[in-house]
C-alpha positions as CSV (number, residue, x, y, z in Angstrom):
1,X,82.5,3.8,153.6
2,X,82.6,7.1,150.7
3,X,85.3,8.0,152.0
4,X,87.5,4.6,152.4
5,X,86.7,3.8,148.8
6,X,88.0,7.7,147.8
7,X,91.1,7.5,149.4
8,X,92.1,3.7,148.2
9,X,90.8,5.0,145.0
10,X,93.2,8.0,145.0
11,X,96.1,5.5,146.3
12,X,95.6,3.3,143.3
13,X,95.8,6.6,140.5
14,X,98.8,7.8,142.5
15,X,101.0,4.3,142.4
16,X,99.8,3.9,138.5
17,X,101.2,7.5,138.1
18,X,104.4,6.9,139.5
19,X,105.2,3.7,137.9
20,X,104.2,4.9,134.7
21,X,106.8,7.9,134.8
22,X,109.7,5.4,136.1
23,X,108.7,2.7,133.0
24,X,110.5,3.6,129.5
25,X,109.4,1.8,126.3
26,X,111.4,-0.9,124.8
27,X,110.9,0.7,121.3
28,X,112.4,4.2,123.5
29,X,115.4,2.3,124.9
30,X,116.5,0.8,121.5
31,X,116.2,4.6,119.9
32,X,118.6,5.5,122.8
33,X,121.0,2.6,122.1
34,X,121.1,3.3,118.5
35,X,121.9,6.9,118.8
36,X,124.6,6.2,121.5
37,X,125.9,3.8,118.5
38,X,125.7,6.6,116.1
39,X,127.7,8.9,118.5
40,X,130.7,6.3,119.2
41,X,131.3,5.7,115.6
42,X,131.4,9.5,114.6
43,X,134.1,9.8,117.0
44,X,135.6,6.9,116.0
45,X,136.0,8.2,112.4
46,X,137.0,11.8,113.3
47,X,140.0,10.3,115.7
48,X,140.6,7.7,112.6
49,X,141.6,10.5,110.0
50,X,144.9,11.1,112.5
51,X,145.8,7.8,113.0
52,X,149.2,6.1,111.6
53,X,147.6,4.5,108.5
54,X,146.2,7.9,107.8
55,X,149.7,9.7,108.7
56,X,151.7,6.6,106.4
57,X,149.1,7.6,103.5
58,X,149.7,11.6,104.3
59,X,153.6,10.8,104.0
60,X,153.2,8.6,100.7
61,X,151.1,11.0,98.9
62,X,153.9,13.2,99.4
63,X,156.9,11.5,98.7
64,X,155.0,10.2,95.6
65,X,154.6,14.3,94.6
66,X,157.8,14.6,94.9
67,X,159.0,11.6,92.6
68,X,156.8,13.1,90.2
69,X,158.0,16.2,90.2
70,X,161.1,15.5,89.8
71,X,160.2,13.4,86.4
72,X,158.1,16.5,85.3
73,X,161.1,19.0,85.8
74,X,163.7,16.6,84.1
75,X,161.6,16.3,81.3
76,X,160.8,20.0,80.4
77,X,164.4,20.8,81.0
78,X,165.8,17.9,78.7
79,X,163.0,18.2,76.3
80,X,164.7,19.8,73.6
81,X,167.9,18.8,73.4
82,X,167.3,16.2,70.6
83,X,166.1,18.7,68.1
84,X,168.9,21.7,69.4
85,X,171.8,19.6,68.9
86,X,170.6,18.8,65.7
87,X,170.5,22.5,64.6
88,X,173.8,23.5,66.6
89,X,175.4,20.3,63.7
90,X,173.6,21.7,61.2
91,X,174.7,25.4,62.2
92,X,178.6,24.1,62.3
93,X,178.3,22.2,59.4
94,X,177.0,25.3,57.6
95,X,179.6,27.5,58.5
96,X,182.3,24.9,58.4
97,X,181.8,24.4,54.4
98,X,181.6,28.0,53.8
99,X,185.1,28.6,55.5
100,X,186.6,25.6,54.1
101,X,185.8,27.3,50.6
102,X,187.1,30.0,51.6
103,X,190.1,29.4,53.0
104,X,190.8,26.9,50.2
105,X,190.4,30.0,48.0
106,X,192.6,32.0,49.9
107,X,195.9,29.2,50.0
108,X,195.5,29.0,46.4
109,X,195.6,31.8,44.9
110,X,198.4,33.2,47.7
111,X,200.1,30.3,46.7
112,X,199.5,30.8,42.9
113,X,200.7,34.8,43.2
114,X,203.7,34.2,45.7
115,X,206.1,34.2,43.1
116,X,204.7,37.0,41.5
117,X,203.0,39.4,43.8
118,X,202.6,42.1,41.4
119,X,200.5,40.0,39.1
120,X,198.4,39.3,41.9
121,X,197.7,42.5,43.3
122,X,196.4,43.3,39.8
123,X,193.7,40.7,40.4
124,X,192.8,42.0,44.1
125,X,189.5,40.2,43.8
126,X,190.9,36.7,43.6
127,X,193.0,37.5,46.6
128,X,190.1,38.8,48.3
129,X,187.6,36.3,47.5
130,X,189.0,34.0,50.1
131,X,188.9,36.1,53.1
132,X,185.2,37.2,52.1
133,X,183.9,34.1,52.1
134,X,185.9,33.3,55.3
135,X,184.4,36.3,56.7
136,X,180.3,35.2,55.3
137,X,181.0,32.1,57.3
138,X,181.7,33.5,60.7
139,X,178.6,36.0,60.0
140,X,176.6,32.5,59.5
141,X,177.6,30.8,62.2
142,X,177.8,34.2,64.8
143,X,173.9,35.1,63.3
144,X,172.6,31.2,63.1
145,X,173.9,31.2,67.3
146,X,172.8,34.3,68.3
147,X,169.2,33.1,66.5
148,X,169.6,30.3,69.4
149,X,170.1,32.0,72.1
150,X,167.4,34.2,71.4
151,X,165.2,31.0,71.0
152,X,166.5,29.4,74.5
153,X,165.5,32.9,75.6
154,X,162.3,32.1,74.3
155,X,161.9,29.1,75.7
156,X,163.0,30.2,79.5
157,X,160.2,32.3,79.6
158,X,157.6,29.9,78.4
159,X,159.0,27.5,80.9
160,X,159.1,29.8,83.9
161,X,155.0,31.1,82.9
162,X,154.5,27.3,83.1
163,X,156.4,27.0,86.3
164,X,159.3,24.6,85.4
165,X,161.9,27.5,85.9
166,X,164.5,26.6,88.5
167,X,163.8,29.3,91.4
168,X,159.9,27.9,91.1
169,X,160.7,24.3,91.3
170,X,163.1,24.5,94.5
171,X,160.6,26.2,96.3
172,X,158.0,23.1,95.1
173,X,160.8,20.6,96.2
174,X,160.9,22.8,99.7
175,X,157.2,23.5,100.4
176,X,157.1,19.1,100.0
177,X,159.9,18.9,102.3
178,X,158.3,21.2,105.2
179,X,155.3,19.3,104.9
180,X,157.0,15.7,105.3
181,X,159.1,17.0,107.8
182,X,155.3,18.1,109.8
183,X,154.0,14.8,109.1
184,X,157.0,12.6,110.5
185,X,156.7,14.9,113.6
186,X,153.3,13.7,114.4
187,X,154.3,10.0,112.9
188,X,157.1,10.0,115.8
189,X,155.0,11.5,118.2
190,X,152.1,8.8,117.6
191,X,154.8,6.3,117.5
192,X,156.1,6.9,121.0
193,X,152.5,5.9,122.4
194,X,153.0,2.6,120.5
195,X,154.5,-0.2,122.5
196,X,155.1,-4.6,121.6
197,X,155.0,-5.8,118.3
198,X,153.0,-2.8,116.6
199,X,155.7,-0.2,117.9
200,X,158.2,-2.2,116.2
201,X,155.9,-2.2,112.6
202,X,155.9,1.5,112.6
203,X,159.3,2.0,113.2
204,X,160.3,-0.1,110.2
205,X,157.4,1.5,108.0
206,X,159.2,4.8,109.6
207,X,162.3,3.8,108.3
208,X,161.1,2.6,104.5
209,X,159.1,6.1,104.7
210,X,162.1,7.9,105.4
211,X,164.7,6.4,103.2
212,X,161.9,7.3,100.6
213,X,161.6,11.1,101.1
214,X,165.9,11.1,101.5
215,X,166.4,9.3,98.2
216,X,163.5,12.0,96.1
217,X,165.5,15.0,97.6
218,X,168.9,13.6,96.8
219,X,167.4,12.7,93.4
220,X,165.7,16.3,93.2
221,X,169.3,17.6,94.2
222,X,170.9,15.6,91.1
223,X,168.4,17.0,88.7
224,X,168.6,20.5,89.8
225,X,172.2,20.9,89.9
226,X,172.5,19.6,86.4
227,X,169.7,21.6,85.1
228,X,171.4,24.6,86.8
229,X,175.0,24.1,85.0
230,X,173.2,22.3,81.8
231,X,172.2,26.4,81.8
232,X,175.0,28.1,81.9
233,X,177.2,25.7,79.7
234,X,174.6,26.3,77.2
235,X,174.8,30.4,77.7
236,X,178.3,30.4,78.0
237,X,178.9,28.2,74.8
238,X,176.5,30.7,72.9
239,X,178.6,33.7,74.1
240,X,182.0,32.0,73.7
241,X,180.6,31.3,69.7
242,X,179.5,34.7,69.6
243,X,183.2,36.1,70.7
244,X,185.0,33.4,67.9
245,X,182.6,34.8,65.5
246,X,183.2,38.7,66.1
247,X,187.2,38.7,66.5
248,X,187.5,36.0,63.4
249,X,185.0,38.4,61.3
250,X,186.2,42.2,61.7
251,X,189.7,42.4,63.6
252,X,190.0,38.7,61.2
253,X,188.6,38.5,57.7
254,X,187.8,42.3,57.4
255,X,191.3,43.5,58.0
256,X,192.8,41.0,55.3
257,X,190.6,42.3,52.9
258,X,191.5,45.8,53.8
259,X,195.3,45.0,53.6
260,X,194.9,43.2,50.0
261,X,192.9,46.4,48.8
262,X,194.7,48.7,50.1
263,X,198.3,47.2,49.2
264,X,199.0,47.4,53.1
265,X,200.4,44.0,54.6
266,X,200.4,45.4,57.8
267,X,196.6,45.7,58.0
268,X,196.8,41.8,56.9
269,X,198.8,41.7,60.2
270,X,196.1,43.3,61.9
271,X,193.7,40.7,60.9
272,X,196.5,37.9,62.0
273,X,196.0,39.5,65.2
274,X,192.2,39.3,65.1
275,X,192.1,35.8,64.0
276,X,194.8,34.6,66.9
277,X,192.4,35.9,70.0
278,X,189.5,34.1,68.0
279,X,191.4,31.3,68.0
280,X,192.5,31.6,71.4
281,X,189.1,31.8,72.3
282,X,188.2,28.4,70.8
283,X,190.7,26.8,72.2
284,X,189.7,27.9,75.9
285,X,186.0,27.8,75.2
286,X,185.7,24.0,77.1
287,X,187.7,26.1,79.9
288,X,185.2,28.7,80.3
289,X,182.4,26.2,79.4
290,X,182.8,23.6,81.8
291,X,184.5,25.5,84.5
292,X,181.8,28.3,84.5
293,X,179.2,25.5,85.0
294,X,181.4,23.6,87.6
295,X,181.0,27.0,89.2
296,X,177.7,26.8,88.8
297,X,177.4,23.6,90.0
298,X,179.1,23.6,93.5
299,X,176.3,27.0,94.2
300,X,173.7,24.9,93.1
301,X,174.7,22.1,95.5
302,X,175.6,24.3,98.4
303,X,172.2,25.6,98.1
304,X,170.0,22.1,97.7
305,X,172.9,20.8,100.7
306,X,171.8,23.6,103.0
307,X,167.8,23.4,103.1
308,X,166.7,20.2,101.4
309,X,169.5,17.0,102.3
310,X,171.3,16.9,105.2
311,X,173.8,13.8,103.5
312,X,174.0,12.0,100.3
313,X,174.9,8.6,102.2
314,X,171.4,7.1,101.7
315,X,171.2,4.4,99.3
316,X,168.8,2.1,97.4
317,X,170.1,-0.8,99.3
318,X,169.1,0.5,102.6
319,X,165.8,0.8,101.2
320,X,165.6,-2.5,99.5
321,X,166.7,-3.6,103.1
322,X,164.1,-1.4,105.0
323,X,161.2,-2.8,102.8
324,X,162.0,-6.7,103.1
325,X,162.4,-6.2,107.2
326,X,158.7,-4.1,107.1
327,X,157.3,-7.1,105.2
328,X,159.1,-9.6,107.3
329,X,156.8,-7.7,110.7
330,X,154.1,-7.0,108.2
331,X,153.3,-10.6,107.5
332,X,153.8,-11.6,111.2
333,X,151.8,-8.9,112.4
334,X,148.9,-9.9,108.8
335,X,148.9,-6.1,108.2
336,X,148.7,-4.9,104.6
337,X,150.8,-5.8,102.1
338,X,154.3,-3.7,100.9
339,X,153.6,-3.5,97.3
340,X,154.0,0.6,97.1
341,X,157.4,0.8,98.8
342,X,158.6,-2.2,96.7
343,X,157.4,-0.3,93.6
344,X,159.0,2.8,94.6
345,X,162.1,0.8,95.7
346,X,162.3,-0.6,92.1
347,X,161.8,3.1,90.5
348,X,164.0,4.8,92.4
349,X,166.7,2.3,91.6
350,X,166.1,2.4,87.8
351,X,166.4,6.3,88.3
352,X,169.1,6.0,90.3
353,X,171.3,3.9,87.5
354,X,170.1,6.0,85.0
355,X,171.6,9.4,86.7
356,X,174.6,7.3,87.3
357,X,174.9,6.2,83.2
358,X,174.0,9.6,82.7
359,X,177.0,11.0,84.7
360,X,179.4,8.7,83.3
361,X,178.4,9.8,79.7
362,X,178.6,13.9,80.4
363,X,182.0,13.2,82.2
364,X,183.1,11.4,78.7
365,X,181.4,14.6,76.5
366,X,183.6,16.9,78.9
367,X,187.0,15.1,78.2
368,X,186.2,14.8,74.4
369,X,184.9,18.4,74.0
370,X,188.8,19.5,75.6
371,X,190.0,17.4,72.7
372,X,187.9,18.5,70.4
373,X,188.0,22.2,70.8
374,X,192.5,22.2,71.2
375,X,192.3,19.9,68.1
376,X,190.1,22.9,66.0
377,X,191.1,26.1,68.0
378,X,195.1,24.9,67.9
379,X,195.6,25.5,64.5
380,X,193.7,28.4,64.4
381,X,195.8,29.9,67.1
382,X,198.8,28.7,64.7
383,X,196.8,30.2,61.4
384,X,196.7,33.7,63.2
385,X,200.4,34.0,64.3
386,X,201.3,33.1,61.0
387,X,199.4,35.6,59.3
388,X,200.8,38.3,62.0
389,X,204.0,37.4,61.1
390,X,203.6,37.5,57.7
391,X,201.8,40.8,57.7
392,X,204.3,42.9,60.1
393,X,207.5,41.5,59.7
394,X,207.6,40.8,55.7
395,X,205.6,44.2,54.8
396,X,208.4,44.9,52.5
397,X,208.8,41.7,51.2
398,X,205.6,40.8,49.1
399,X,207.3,37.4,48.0
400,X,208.0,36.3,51.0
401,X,204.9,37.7,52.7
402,X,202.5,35.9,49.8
403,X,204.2,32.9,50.9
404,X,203.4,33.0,54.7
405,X,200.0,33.6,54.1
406,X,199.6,30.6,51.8
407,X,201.5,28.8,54.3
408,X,199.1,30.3,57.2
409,X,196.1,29.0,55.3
410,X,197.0,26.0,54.7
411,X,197.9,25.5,58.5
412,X,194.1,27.2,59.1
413,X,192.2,24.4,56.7
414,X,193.6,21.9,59.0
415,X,191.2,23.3,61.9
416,X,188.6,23.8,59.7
417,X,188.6,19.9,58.1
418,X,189.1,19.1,61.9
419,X,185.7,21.1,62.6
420,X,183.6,19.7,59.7
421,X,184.9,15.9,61.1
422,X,184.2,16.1,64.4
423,X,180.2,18.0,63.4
424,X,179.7,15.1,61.4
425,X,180.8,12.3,63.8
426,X,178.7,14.5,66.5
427,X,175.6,14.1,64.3
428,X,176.1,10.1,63.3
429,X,176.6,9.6,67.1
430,X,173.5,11.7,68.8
431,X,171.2,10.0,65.6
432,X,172.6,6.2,66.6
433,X,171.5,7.1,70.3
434,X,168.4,8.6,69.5
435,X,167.5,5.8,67.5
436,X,167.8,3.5,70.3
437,X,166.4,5.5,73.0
438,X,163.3,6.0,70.2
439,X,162.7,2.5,70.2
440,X,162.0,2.2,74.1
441,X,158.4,2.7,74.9
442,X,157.3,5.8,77.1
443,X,155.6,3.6,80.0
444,X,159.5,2.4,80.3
445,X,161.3,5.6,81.1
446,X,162.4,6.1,84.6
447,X,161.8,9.9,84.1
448,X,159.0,9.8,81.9
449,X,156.0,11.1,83.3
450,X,154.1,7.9,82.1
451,X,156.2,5.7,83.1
452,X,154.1,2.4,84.4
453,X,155.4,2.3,88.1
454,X,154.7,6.0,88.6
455,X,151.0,6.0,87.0
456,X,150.4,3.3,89.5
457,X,151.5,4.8,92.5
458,X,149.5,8.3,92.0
459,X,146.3,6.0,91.5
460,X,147.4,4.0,94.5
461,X,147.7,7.5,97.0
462,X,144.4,9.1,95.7
């Protein structure tokens, strides 16, 4: 009997033992669940940051650098070009009344002593006074320019320590490009998995995205290519002063002096010479201007044509057209809504008109600086052939040398009446437009850095 009731005994520990192991608490299986939970959505996130709203995000954040950067680089390089054309006006204004003085001097007391060239020569200062003050003026107007390049100097350096110099931005403008061109690579990769109705959304977001990054390069190419002739029309025009300034002073003004002192009209020739290449060079200064930064010009756009835009056919109507077919899908589909790429639509295409207006205006400044210049550089070429003539020819005939360089001066106050009209109506015109432009608030720009659209697309792509 013990030993029945042992072994049912042990039987009955044995079965308790083995169920016990095979049972799991309720409270044990929900821990399980929850952690299995825990486990699925941690993947879930860490495959979400590389899916096509992340990619689409990635791209915008991009393209939206890239807008802003080229409205950062536009401003610093067009910064100060209010206040420097004021003091290039008031530079040729300043010289431009000093030589008007001067060379009213100079016709008339040559006129006054042409008759009687001996009395004159007994008053050498009078004859002289003219050609000094003709001679202060171009040492105004070469020092005041030379003071300005030396400035612009200045101001290259402070830009390029800030990072707005043009080698620094193009590599900015290609570092964003090499990235968008990674990110579109895994967009069309991603997109190839796609298939029905959601494969056709991201081909039309594709397409807006696209037409995005092609319009900011073409726009970056504009900018940079004027920037990069804006820079050497600027140099060349400080240079080209510079050369006016040196052949009109010494070889010019200096030698006539010398001749009247020294009772030697052929040194007066000499400075007929001087003053006919610095008229020369006036008169072929929008030549070597415009065509030096044409030059310019076609490197720059080789260069931006080569490694950043492949064509310049893309458009703000393709975009426009891009964006209303995404939110055509978009509201079939109830995906999110298009309000970025219409903003950026509507910016680019107020920058787009404004590089346009912009173009037409610096095409008219072109034609009217070749007018400008032949109209003040003509007579001077006129003024300095005279006085050659005069000089060389008549050296031993005073009367009739007196008289041809009254003549030649009164030919030479023609260019310089010319060059005080044409600083003054270049002053009345730049104040009238920046009046109006003064009255337009910043947030309205379309290269202001604070323009509205643009401040609400950086907070949008945080």
């Amino acid at each position: 009997m013990f030993r029945q009731s042992y072994s049912k005994c042990m039987s009955l520990l044995l079965c308790a033992a083995i169920g016990f192991s095979s049972f799991t608490p309720i409270y044990a299986q929900e821990a399980q669940d929850q952690n299995s939970d825990q486990t699925s959505l941690r993947d879930y996130i860490q495959q979400g940051g590389n899916n096509m709203s992340a990619l689409d995000k990635d791209i915008l954040k991009k393209e939206v650098e890239l807008i802003k950067l080229n409205a950062e680089f536009f401003s610093h390089y067009t910064k100060g070009s209010r206040w420097k054309k004021r003091r290039m006006n008031f530079y040729d204004a300043a010289a431009g009344t000093v030589a008007n003085v001067g060379d009213i001097i100079l016709m008339s007391q040559f006129y006054r002593y042409y008759k009687n060239p001996g009395e004159g020569l007994a008053h050498k200062g009078r004859l002289q006074c003219g050609a000094l003050i003709v001679l202060v003026a171009y040492l105004t107007l070469g020092g005041m320019y030379a003071g300005e390049g030396a400035y612009d100097l200045i101001n290259d350096y402070k830009g390029k320590r800030k990072g707005f110099d043009a080698k620094t931005v193009y590599n900015r403008a290609l570092t964003i490009k090499t990235d968008l061109d990674k990110l579109f690579a895994q967009r069309d990769a991603q997109c190839q998995s796609a298939s029905g109705n959601s494969k056709a959304a991201m081909v039309a977001e594709g397409n807006v995205l696209r037409d995005i990054r092609d319009l900011a390069l073409i726009e970056f190419s504009k900018i940079y290519v004027d920037s990069r002739k804006k820079r050497v029309a600027r140099d060349l025009t400080t240079l080209g002063t510079l050369a006016v300034c040196a052949t009109g002073a010494f070889p010019g003004a200096y030698n006539v002096m010398r001749g009247v002192k020294q009772v030697n009209l052929k040194k007066v020739g000499g400075g007929g010479v001087g003053f006919l290449v610095s008229g020369s060079i006036l008169t072929a200064a929008p030549v070597l201007i415009h065509g030096g930064a044409a030059i310019q010009g076609k490197v720059s756009n080789d260069k931006v044509k080569k490694n950043l835009i492949e064509s310049r056919s893309k458009t703000v109507a393709a975009l426009k057209d891009d964006v209303k077919t995404l939110g055509q899908l978009s509201a079939q589909a109830g995906e999110k809504n298009q309000k970025p790429y219409e903003m950026l639509a509507q910016l680019l295409n107020q920058r787009e008109e404004f590089l346009q207006k912009l173009a037409v205006q610096q095409k008219r400044e072109v034609i009217e600086s070749f007018v400008s210049y032949l109209a003040k550089g003509g007579p001077q070429i006129a003024w300095g052939t005279m006085l050659t003539r005069a000089g060389y020819r008549h050296r031993q005939e005073p009367v009739q040398a007196f008289r041809g360089i009254a003549q030649a001066a009164t030919v030479n106050e023609v260019s310089w009446a010319t060059w005080m009209l044409d600083t003054f109506q270049r002053e009345v015109r730049d104040e009238v437009k920046n009046h109006k432009n003064g009255k337009k608030p910043a947030q309205s720009l379309p290269f202001g850095v604070e323009n509205t659209n643009l401040v609400e697309l950086e907070n949008i792509v945080r």
